[in-house]
N, C-alpha and C positions, 0 to 999 in steps of 0.2 A: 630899350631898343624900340624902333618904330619897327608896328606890326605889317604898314599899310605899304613898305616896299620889299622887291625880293631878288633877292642875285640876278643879273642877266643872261649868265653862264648856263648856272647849274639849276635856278628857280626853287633855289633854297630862303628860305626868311630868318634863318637864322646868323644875325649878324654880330660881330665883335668888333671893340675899339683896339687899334693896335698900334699898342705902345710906341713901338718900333719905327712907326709911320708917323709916329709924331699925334697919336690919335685919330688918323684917320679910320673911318669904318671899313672894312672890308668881311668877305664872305669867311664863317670858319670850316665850311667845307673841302670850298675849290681856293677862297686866297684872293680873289677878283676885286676890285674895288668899284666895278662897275652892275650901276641897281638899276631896276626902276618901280614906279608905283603898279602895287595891286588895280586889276578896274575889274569890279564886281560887277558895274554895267553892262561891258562886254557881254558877261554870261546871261546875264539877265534879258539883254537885247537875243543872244542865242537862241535863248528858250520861245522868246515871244512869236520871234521868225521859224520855228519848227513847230511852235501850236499853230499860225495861223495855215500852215503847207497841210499839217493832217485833219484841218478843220475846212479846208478848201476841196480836199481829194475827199473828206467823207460828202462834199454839198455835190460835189462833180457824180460819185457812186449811185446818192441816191435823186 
């Protein structure tokens, strides 16, 4: 299974092929066949933007 998408639903990554569906993927949690990709960027761009907030408020302090 690919690691790099994950349920849309429920934001589970664990996925199964189902038979039933002719093989299509869907969620083995919630059942959903709708995914989308992980983006580690996102979080990475999060972080950059709350370093430079308490690097700007510590230049403003002192």
């Amino acid at each position: 299974m690919s690691v790099n998408r994950v349920c849309f639903n429920c934001g589970s990554s664990s996925l199964v092929s189902d038979r039933s569906l002719g093989g299509k993927i869907v969620c083995s949690k919630c059942g959903s066949s709708s995914f989308k990709n992980k983006s580690s960027s996102f979080l990475k761009r999060k972080n950059l933007i709350f370093l430079a907030i308490v690097i700007a408020i510590f230049i403003i302090i002192l």
